[in-house]
N, C-alpha and C positions, 0 to 999 in steps of 0.2 A: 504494500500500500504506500502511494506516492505521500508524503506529509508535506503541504502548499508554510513557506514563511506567511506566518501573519502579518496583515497589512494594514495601516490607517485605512480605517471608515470613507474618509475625506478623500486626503492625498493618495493613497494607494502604493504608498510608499511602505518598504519591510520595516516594520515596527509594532508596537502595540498602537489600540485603537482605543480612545485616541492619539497620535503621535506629540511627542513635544512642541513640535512647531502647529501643528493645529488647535492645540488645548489652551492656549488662551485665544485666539480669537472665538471660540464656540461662545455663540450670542446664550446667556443666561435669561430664565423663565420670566415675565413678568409675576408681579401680584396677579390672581385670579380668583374673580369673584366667586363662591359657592355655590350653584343651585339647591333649593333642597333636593330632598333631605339633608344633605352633607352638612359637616360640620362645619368642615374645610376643604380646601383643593389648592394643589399646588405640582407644578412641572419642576422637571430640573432643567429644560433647558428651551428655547424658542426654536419652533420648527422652521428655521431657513437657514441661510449659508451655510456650513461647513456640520452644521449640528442637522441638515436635513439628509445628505447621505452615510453620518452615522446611525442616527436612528432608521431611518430607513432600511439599512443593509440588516438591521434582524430580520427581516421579512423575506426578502429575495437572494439574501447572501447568507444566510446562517451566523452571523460576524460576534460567535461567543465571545469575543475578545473585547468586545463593544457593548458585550450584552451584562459582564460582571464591570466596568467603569460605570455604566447605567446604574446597576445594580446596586452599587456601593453609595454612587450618590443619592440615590432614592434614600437608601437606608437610613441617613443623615436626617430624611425628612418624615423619619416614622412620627408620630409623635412619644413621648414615657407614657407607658402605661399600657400600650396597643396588645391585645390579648391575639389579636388573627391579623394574619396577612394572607388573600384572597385576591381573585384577579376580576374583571368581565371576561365572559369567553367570547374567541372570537367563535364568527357561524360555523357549524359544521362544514356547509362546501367552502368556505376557507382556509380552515383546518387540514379538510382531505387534498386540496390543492398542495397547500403547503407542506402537509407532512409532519406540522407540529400547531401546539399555538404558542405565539413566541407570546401572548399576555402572559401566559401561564409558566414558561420558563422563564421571564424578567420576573413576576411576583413571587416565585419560588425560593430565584438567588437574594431577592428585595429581601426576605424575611429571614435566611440562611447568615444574609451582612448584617440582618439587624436582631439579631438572636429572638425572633420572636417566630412563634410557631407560625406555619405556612399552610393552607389546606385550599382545596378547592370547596366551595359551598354556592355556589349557581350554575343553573341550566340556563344557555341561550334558547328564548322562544323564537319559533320561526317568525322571520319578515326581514324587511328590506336592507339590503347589505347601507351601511356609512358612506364609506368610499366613495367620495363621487360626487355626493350631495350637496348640494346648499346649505350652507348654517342654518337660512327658516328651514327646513325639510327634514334635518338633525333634533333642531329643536323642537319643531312641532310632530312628527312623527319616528324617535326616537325605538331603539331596540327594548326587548321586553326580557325580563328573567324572571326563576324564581328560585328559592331557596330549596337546599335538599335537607336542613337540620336548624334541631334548633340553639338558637346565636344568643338566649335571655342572655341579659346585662354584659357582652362582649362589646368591647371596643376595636372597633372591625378599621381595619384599611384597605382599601381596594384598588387595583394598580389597571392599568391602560397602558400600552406604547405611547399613544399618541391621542390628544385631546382636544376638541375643537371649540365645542359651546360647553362642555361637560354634558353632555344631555346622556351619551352612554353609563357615565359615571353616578351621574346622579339614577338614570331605572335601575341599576345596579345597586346602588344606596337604598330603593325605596323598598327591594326585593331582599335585601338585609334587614332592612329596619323592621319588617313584617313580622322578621322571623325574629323578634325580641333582639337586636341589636341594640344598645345603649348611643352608642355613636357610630358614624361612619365617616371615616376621612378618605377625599381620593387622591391618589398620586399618578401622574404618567411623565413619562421620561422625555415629551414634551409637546408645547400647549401649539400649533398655531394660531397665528397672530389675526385678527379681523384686518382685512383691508382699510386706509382710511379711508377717511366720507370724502367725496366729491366736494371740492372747493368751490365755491361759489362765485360767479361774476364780478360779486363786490370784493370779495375777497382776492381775487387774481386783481383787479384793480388796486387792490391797496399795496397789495404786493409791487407790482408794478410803480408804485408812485414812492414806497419803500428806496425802490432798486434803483430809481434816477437821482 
């Protein structure tokens, strides 16, 4: 069996991922608001530049090596006290696609660095894949779960790759909380960013009379 050098995520250079010269430009998460249920919610890192083809390559590249720097940094944001660490699954046909679900291996290692017990405890219900969608379309018609056990008074954290409006995050929280969850906190390894709003006439005007 051929063993491939490990590569930056990014650069694609032999090194760990991420590499020295790409780890500090990776753009860090902003604040992020909670939906409910959630306690809390927060990324480690913002999904563009050089931090979009690391977290991406867990998906189409396998990129363990990118998957425990994730991991470790998540860990950081468990909060004290967190009794579980759980993931959202992804759908079954993207699972069977993939071969794995990398929620499920990042919230594994998440829980493994943050010495807090790890288990899986939701079923994805069928409906419409993320991917693709519109933020209103995330938000307004979001993924459905449900619990397999009961979570009374656990302090639950739930992990995501990748997070948009929270709306996975949070039916994931509500399918927790159901099940006697105390709190739910979500983590994903990172948030993208809403586009800004369209600047306005008067606005490009003032800008303009700014710039002269």
């Amino acid at each position: 069996m051929l063993l491939l050098p490990a590569r930056c995520g990014a650069c694609h250079r032999p090194s760990a991922s991420p590499c020295p010269g790409c780890l500090p430009g990776l753009p860090v998460a902003p604040p992020i608001e909670a939906p409910a249920p959630l306690s809390g919610l927060a990324a480690l890192l913002a999904y563009e530049g050089a931090a979009r083809p690391i977290v991406a390559g867990l998906k189409v590249r396998h990129n363990r090596g990118a998957q425990r720097w994730l991991a470790d940094g998540l860990a950081l944001l468990v909060p004290a006290g967190t009794d579980l660490v759980t993931w959202a699954p992804t759908s079954a046909a993207r699972v069977a696609a993939r071969g794995v679900d990398h929620a499920r291996l990042l919230a594994e290692a998440t829980a493994r660095a943050a010495g807090v017990r790890g288990h899986g405890t939701l079923t994805r219900l069928p409906g419409p894949p993320q991917t693709g969608r519109t933020r209103a379309a995330r938000v307004g018609d979001g993924p459905s779960f449900t619990a397999r056990y009961d979570l009374a008074g656990l302090d639950v954290v739930v992990v995501d790759d990748v997070t948009t409006t929270g709306a996975t995050l949070a039916a994931a929280g509500r399918a927790l909380v159901a099940a006697g969850a105390a709190s739910v906190v979500g983590l994903a390894a990172a948030v993208t960013l809403a586009p800004p709003a369209p600047r306005s006439s008067g606005d490009r005007a003032a800008t303009s009379r700014l710039a002269g």
